[in-house]
C-alpha positions as CSV (number, residue, x, y, z in Angstrom):
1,X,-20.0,56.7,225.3
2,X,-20.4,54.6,228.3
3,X,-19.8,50.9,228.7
4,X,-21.4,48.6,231.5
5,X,-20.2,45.6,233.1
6,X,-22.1,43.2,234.9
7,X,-21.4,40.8,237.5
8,X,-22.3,38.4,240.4
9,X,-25.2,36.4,238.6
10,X,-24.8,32.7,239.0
11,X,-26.9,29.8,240.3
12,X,-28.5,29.7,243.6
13,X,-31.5,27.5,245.1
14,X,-34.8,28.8,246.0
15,X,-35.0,30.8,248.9
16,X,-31.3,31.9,248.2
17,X,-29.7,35.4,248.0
18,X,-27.5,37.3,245.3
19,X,-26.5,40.5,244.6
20,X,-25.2,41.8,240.6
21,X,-23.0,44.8,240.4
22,X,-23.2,47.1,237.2
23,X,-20.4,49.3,236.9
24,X,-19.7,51.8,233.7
25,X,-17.1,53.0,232.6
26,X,-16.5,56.0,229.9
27,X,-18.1,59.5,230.1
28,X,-19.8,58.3,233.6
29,X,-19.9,62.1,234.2
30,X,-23.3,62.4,232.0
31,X,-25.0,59.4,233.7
32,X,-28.5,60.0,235.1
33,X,-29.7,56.8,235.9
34,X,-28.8,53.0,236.4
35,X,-30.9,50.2,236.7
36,X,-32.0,46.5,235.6
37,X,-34.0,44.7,233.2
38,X,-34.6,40.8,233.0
39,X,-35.8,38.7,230.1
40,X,-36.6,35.1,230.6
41,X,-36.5,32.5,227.9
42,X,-39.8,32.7,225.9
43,X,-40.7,36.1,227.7
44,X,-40.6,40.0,227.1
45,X,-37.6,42.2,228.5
46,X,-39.2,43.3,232.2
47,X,-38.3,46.1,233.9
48,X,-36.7,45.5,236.9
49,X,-35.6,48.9,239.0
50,X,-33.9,51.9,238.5
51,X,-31.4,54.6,240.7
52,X,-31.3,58.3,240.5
53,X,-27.9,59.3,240.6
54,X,-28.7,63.3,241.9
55,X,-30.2,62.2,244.9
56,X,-30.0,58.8,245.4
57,X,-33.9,57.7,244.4
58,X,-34.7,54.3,243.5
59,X,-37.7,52.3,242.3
60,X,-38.7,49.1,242.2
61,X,-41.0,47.3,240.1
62,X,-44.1,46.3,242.4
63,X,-44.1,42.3,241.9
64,X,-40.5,42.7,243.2
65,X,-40.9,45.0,246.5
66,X,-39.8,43.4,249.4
67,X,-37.2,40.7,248.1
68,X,-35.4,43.0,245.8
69,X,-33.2,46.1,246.6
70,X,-31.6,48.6,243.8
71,X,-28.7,50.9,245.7
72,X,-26.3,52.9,243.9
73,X,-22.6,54.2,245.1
74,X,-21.9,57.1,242.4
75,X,-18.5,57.3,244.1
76,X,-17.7,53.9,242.0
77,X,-20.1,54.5,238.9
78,X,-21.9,51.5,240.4
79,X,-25.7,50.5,240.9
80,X,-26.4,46.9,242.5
81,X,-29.6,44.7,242.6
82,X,-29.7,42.3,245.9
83,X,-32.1,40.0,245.6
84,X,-33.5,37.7,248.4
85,X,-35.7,35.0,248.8
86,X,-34.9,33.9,245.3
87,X,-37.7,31.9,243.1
88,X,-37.2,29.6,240.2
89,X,-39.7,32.5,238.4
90,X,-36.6,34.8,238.7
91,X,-34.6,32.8,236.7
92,X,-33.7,35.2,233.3
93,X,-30.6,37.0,231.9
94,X,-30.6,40.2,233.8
95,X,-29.2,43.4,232.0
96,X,-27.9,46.5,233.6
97,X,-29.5,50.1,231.4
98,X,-28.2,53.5,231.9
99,X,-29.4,56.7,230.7
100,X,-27.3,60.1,230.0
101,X,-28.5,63.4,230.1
102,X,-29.8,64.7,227.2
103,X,-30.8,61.2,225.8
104,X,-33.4,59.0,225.8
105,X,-31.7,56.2,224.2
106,X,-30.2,53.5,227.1
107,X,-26.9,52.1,226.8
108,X,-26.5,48.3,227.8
109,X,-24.7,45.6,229.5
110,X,-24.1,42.1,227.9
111,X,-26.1,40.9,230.6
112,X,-25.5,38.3,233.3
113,X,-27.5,35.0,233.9
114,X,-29.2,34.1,236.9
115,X,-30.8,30.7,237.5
116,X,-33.0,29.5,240.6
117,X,-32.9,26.0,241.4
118,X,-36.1,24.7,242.8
């Protein structure tokens, strides 16, 4: 089993910065990858970046390139999401995913809320 934890979402104006931690906890030896999802009110869950932990790897999701930024630090079982030049658009509930070897089923974080002010 592995657990996540979220943190750092909050409420920032347009144009701000913030950065969310994920950090799990449990059988962290089997994890493969990290990343984040977001889900607006009224919208579908959209995917939001991901971090290989074997060799560091990340990827973004395209509309995102440029403001945000997925790094991991396996030393600390931790993946981060900084995100800059904030919009109200990126306002949503973003959750932290991880997979383990051997599975294809994700474990999740409760999520944490981020809200743009315009």
């Amino acid at each position: 089993q592995v657990q996540l934890v979220e943190s750092g979402g909050g409420l920032v104006q347009a144009g701000g910065s913030l950065r969310l931690s994920c950090k799990a906890f449990g059988r962290t030896f089997s994890l493969h990858t990290m990343g984040w999802f977001r889900q607006a009110p009224g919208e579908e869950q959209e995917f939001v970046g991901r971090h290989w932990r074997s060799d560091g790897s990340t990827t973004i999701a395209d509309s995102l390139k440029g403001r945000f930024t997925i790094t991991g630090d396996n030393a600390k079982d931790t993946v981060y999401l900084e995100m800059n030049n904030l919009e109200p658009e990126d306002t949503a509930v973003y959750y932290c995913s991880a997979h383990v070897f051997g599975s294809n089923s994700p474990y999740w974080g409760s999520g944490t809320q981020v809200t743009v002010s315009s």
